[in-house]
DSSP file (Angstrom, degrees, kcal/mol; ACC not computed):
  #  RESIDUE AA STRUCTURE BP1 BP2  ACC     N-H-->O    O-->H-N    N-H-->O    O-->H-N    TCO  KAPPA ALPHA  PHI   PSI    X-CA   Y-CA   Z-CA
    1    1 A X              0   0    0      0, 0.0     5,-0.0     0, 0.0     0, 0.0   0.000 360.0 360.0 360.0 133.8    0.0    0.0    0.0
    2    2 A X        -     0   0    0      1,-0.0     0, 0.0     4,-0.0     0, 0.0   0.191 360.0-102.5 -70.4-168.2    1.2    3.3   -1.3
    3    3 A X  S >  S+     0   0    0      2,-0.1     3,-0.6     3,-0.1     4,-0.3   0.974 119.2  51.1 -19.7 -91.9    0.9    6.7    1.0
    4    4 A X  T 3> S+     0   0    0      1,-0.3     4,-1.3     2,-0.2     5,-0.3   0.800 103.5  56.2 -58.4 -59.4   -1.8    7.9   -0.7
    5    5 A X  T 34 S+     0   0    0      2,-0.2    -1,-0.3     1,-0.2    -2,-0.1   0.696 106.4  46.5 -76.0  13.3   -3.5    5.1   -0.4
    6    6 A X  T <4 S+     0   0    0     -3,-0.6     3,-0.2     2,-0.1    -2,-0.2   0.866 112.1  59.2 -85.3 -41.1   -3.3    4.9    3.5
    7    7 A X  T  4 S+     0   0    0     -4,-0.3    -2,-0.2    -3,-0.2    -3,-0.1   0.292 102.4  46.3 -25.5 -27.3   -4.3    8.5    3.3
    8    8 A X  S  < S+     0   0    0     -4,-1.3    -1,-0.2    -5,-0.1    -3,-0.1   0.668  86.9 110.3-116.6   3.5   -7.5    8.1    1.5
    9    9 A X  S    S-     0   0    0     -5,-0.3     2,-0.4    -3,-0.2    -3,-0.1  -0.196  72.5-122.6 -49.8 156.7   -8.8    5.2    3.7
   10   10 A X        -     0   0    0     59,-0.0     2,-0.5    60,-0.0     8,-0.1  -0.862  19.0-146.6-104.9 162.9  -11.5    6.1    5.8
   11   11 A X        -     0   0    0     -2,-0.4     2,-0.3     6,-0.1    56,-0.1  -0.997  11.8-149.6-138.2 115.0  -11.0    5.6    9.5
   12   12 A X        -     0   0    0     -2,-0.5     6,-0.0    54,-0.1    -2,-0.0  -0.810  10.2-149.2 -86.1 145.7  -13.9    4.7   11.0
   13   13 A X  S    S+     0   0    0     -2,-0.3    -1,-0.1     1,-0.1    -2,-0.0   0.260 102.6  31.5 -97.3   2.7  -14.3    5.8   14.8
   14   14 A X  S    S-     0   0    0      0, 0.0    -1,-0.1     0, 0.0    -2,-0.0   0.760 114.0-116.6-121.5 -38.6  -16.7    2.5   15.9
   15   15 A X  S    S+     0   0    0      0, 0.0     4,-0.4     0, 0.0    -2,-0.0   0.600  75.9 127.7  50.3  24.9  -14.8    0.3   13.2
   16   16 A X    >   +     0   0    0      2,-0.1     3,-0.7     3,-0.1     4,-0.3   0.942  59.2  58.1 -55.7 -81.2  -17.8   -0.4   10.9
   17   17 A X  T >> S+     0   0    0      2,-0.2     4,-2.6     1,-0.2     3,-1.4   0.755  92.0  65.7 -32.4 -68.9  -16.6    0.5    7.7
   18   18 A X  H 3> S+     0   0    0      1,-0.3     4,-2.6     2,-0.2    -1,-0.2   0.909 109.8  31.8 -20.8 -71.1  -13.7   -1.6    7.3
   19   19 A X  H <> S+     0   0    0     -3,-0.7     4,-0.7    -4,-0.4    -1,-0.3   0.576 118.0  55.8 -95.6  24.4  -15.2   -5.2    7.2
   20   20 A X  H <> S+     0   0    0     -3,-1.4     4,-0.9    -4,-0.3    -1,-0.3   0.294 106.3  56.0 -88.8   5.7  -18.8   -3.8    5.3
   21   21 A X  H  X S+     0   0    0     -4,-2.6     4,-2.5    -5,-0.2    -2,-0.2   0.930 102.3  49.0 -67.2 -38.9  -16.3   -2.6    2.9
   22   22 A X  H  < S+     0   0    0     -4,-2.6     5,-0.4     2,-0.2     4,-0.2   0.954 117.8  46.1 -24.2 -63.2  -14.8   -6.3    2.4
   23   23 A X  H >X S+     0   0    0     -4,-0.7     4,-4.0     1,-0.2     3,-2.6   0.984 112.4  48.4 -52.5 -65.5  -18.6   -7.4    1.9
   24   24 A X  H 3X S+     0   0    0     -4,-0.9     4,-1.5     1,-0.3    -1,-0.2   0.901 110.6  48.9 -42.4 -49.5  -19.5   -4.7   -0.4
   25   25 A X  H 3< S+     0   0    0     -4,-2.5    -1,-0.3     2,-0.2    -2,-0.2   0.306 110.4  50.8 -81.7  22.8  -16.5   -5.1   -2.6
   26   26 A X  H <> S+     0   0    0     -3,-2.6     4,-2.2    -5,-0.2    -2,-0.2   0.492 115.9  44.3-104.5 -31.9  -17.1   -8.8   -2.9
   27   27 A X  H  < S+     0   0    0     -4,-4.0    20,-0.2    -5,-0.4    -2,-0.2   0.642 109.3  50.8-102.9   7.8  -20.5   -8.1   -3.8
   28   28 A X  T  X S+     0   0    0     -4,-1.5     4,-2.6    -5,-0.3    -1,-0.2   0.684 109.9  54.2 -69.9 -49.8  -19.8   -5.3   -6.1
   29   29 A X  H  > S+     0   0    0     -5,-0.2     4,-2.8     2,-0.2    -2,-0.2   0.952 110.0  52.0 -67.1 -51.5  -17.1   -7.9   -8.0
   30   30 A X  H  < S+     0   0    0     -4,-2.2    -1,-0.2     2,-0.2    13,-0.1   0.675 107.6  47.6 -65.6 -27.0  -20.0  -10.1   -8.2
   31   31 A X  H >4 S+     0   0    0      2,-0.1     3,-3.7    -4,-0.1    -2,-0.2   0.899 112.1  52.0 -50.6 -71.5  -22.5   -7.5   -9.9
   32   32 A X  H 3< S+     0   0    0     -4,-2.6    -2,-0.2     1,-0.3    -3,-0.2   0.774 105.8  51.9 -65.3 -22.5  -20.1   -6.8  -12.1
   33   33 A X  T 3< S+     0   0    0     -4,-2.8    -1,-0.3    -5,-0.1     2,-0.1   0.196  84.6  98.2 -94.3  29.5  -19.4  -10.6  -13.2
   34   34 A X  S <  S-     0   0    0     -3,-3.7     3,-0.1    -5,-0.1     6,-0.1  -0.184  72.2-144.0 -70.6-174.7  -23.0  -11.4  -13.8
   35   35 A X  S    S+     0   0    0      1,-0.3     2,-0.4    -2,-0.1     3,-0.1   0.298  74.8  52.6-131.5  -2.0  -23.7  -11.0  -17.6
   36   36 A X  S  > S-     0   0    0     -5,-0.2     4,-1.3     1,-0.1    -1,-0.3  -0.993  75.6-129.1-154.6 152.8  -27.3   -9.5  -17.1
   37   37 A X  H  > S+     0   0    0     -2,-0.4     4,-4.5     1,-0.3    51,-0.3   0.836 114.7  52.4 -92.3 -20.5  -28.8   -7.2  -15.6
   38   38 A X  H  > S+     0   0    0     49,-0.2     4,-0.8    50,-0.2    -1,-0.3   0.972 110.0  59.0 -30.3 -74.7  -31.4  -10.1  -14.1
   39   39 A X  H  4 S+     0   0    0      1,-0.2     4,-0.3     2,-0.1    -2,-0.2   0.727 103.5  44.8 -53.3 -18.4  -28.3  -11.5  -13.2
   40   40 A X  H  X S+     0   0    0     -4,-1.3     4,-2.7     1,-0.1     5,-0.2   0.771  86.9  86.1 -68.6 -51.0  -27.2   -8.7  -11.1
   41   41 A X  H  X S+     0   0    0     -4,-4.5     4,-1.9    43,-0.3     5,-0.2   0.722  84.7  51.9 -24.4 -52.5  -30.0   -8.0   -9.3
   42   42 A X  H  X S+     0   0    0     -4,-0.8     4,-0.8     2,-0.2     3,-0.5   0.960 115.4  47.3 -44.1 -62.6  -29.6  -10.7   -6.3
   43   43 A X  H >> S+     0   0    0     -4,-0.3     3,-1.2     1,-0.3     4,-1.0   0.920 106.8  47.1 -53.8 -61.7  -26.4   -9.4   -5.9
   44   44 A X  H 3X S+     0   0    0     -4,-2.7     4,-2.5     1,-0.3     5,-0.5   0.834 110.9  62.6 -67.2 -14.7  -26.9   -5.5   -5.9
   45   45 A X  H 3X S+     0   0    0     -4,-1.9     4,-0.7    -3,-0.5    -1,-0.3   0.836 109.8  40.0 -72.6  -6.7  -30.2   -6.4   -3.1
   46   46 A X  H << S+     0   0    0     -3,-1.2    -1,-0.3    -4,-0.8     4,-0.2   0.880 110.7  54.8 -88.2 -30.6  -27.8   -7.7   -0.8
   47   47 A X  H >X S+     0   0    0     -4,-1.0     3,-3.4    -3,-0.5     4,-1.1   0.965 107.1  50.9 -50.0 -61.2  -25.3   -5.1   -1.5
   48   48 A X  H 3X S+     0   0    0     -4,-2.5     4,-2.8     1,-0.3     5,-0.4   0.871 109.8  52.5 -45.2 -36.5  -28.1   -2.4   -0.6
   49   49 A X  H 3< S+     0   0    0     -4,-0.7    -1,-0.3    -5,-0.5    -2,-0.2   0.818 109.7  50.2 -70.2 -22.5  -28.7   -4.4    2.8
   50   50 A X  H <4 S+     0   0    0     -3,-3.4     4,-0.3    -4,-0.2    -2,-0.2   0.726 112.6  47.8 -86.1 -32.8  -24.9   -4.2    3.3
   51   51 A X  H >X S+     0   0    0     -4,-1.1     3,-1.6     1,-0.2     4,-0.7   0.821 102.5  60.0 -36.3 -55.0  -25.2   -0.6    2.7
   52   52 A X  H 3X S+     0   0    0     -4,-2.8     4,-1.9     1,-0.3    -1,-0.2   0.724  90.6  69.3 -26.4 -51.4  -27.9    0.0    4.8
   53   53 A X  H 34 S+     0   0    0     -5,-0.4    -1,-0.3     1,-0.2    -2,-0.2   0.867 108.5  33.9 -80.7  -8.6  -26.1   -1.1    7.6
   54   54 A X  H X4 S+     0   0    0     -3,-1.6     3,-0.8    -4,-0.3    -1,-0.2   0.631 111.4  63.4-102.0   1.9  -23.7    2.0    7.5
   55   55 A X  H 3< S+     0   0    0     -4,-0.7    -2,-0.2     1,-0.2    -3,-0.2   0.968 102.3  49.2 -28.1 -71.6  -26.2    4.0    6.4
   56   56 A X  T 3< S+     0   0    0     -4,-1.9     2,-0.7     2,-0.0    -1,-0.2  -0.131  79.4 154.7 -77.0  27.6  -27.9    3.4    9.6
   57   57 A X    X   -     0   0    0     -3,-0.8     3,-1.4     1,-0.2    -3,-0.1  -0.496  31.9-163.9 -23.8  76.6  -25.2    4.1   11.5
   58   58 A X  T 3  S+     0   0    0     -2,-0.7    -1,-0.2     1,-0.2    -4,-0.0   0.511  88.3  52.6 -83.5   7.7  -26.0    5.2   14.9
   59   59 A X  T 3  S+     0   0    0      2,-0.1    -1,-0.2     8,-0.0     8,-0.1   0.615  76.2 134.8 -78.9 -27.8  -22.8    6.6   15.7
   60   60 A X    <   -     0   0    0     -3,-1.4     2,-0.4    -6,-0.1     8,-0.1   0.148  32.8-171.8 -38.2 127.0  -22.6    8.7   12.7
   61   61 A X        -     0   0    0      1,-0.1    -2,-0.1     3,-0.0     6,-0.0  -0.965  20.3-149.4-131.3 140.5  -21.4   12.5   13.4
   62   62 A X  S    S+     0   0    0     -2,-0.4    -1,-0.1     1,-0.2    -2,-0.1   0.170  95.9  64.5-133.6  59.3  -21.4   14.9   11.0
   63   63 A X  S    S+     0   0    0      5,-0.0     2,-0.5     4,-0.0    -1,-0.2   0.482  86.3  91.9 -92.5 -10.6  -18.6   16.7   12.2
   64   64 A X     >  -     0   0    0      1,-0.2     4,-0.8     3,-0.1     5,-0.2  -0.536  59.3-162.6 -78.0 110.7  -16.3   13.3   11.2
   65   65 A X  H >> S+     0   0    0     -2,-0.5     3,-2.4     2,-0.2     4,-1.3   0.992  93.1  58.6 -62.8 -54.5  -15.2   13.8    7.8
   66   66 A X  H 3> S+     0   0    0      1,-0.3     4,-3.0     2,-0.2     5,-0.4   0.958 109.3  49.2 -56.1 -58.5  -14.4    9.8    7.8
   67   67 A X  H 34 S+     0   0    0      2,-0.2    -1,-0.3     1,-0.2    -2,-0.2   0.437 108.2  50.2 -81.1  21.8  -18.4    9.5    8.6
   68   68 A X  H XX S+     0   0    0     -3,-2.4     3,-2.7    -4,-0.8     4,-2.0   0.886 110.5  58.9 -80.4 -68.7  -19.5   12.0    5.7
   69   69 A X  H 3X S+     0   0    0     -4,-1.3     4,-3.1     1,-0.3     5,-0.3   0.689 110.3  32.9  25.8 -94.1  -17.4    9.9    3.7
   70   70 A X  H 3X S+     0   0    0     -4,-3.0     4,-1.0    -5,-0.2    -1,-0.3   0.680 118.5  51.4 -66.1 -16.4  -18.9    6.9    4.1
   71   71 A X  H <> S+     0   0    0     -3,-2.7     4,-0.7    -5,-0.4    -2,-0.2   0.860 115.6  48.5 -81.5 -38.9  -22.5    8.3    4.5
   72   72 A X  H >X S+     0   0    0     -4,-2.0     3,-1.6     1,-0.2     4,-1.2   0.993 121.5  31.6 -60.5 -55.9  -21.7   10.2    1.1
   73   73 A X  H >X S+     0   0    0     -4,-3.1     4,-2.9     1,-0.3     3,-0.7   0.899 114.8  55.2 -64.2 -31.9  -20.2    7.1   -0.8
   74   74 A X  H 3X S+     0   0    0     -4,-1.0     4,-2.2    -5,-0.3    -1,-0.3   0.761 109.6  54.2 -69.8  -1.7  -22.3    4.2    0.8
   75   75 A X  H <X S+     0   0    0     -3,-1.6     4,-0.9    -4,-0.7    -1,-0.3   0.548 112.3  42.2-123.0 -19.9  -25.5    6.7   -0.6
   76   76 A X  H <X S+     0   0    0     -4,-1.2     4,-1.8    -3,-0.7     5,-0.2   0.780 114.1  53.4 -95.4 -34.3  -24.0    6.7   -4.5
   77   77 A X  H >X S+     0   0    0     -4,-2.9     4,-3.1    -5,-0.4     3,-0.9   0.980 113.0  37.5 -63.3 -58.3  -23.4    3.3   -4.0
   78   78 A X  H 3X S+     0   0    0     -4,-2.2     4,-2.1     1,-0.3     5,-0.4   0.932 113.1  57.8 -43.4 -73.8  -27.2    2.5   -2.9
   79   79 A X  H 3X S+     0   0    0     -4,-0.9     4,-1.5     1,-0.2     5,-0.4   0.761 108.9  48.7  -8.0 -70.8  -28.2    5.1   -5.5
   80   80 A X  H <X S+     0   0    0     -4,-1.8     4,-4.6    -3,-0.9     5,-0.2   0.949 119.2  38.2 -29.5 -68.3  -26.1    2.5   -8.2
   81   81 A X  H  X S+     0   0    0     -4,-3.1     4,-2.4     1,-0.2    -1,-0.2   0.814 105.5  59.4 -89.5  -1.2  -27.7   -0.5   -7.0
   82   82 A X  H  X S+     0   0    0     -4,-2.1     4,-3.0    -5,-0.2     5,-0.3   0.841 109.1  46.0 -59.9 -37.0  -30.9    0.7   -6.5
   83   83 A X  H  X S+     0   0    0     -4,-1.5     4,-1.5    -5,-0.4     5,-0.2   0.866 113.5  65.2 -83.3 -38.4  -31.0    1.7  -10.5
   84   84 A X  H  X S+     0   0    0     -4,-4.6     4,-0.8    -5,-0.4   -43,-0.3   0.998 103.9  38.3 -37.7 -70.8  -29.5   -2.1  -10.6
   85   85 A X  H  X S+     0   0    0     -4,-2.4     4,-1.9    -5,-0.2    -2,-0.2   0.818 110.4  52.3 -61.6 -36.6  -32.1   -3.6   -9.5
   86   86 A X  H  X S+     0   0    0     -4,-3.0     4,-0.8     1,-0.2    -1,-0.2   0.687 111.4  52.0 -89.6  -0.2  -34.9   -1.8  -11.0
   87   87 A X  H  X S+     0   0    0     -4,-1.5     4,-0.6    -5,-0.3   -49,-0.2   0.567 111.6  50.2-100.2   1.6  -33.2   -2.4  -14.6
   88   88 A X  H  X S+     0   0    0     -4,-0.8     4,-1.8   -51,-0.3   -50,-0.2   0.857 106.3  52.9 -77.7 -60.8  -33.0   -6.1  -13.5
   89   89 A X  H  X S+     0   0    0     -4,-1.9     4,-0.6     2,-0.2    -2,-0.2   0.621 112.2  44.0 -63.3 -31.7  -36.6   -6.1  -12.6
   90   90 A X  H  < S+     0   0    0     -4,-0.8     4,-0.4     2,-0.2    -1,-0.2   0.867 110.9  57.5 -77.7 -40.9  -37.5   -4.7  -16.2
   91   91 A X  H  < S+     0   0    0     -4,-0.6    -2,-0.2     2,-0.2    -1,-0.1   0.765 105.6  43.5 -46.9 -66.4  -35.2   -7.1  -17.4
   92   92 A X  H  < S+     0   0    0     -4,-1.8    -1,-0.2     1,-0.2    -2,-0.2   0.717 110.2  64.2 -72.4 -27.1  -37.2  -10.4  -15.6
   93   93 A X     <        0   0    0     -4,-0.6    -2,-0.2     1,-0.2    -1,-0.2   0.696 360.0 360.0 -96.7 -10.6  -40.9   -8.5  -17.1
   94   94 A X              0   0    0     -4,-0.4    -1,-0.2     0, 0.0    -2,-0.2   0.663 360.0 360.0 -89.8 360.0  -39.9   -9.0  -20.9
């Protein structure tokens, strides 16, 4: 690991972030090696449910730069797989 990349980690102050990022990028890798957007679907609802949990984040301050951070990105990510899902769902009605 470079610097820079120790430096753009986010440091969570409960230790949350860390292993739902593992989960999330395993289930992000797994979106992205489906072949359809069907096929994606499963994945990104599970993602969103792994999202959700720092979403809901009752520790969350938002004087913390690390937890805007993470509120900002877990909230594009959900955003992603939300649009995942419903093109999945369109996908399964033709």
């Amino acid at each position: 690991m470079t610097s820079a990349d120790a430096q753009s980690q986010i440091q969570c102050p409960i230790d949350l972030f860390e292993p739902q990022e593992a989960k999330i990028e395993a289930l992000t890798k797994a979106i992205n090696a489906a072949g359809s957007a069907s096929g994606k679907a499963p994945n990104a609802r599970m993602l969103i449910d792994e999202l959700n949990v720092l979403l809901d984040c009752a520790s969350y301050d938002r004087a913390n730069r690390n937890c805007r951070l993470c509120r900002n990105f877990s909230e594009l990510r959900r955003k992603t797989a939300n649009l995942i899902v419903k093109i999945g769902a369109m996908g399964a009605a033709n």
